[in-house]
C-alpha positions as CSV (number, residue, x, y, z in Angstrom):
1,X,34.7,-27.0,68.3
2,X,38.4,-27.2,68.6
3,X,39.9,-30.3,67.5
4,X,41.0,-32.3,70.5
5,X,43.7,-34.2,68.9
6,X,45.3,-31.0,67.0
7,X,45.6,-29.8,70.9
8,X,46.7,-32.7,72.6
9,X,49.2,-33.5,70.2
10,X,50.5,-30.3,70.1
11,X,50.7,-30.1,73.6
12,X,52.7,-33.3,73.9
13,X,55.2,-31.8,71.2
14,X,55.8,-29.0,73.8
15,X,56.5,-31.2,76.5
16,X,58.5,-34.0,74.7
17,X,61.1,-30.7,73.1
18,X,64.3,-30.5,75.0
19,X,66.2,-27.8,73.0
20,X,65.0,-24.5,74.7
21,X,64.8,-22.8,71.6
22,X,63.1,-25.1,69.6
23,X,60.5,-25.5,72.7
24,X,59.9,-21.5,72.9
25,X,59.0,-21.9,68.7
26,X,56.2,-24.5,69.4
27,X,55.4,-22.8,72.6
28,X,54.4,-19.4,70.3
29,X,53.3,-21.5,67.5
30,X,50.5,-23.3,70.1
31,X,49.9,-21.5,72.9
32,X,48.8,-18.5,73.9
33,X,50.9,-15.5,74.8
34,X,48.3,-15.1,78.3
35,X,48.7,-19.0,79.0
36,X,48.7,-20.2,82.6
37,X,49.3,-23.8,83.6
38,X,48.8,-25.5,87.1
39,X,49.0,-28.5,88.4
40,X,49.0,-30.2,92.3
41,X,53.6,-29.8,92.4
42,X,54.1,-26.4,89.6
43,X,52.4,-23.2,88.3
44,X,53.9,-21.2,85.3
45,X,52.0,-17.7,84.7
46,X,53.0,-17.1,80.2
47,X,55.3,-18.2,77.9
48,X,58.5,-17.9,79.2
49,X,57.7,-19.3,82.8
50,X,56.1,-22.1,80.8
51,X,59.1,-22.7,78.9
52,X,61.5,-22.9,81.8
53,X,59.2,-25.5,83.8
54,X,59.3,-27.8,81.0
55,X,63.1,-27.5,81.3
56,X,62.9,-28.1,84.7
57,X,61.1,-31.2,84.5
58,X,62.9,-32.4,81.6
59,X,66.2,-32.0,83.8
60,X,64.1,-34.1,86.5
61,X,63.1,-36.9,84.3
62,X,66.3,-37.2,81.6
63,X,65.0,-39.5,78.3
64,X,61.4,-39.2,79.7
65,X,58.9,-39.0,77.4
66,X,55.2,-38.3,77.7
67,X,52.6,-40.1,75.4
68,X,49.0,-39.8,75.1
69,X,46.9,-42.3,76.8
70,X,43.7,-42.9,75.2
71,X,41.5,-40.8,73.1
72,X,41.6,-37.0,73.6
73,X,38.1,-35.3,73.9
74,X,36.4,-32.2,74.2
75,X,33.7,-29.5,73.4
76,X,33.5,-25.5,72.0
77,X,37.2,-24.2,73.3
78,X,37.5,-27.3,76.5
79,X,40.0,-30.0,75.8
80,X,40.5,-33.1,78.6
81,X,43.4,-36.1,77.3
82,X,45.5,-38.2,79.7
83,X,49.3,-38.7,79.3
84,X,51.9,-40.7,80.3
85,X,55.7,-40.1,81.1
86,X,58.2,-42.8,80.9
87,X,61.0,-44.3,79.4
88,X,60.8,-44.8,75.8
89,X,59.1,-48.2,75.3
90,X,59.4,-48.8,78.6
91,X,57.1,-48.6,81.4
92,X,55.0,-45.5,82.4
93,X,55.8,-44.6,85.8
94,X,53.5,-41.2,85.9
95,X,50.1,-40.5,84.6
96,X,48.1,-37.4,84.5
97,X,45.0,-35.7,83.3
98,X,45.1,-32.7,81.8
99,X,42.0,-29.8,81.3
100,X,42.9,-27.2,78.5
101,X,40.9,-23.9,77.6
102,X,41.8,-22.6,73.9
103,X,41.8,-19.5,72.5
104,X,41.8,-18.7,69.3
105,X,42.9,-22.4,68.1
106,X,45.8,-21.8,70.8
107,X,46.0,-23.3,74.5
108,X,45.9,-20.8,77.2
109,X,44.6,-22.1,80.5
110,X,46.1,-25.7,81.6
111,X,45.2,-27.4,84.8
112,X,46.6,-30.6,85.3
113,X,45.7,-33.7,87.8
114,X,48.1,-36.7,88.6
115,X,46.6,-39.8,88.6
116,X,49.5,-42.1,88.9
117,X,52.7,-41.2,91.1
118,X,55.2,-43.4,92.4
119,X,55.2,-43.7,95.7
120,X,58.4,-41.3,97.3
């Protein structure tokens, strides 16, 4: 069984890194070098597309930071944990849930669900 909490923390790290460099070191530390991530608004197909999302949305949501909401769970190499991005201490404006397959003790597949958006 992988250890939910080792994932969804590490996965958070990823997310909440904004020096490129820094964020490619977790990203090989944690995640597979076959990863794929999608979500409803953005796909990334390995490492390096993965790292330059991340920018992207970093750019979009400046001094956002995502935290985990709840109790991460799972079951042989299937992770599921909700997040939230916000301000620090300050209100969450979007939530999500997040599906992980690991491999190897590293994440490789991520699809991702919105729960919460703000309205446009």
């Amino acid at each position: 069984m992988t250890d939910a909490m080792t994932i969804a923390k590490a996965y958070l790290a990823t997310w909440n890194e904004t020096d490129a460099g820094r964020r490619a070191a977790l990203i090989a530390q944690n995640w597979s070098p076959a990863t794929t991530y999608v979500d409803p608004l953005m796909a990334a197909d390995g490492p390096e597309a993965l790292n330059g999302m991340i920018g992207a949305v970093q750019e979009r949501f400046a001094g956002f930071v995502f935290t985990l909401l709840g109790k991460p769970d799972g079951f042989g190499d299937h992770v599921r944990f909700s997040w939230g991005l916000g301000l620090p201490d300050g209100e969450i404006i979007i939530e999500g849930t997040d599906f992980v397959t690991v491999q190897g003790g590293l994440i490789e597949k991520v699809t991702g669900f919105l729960d919460k958006v703000p309205a446009a």
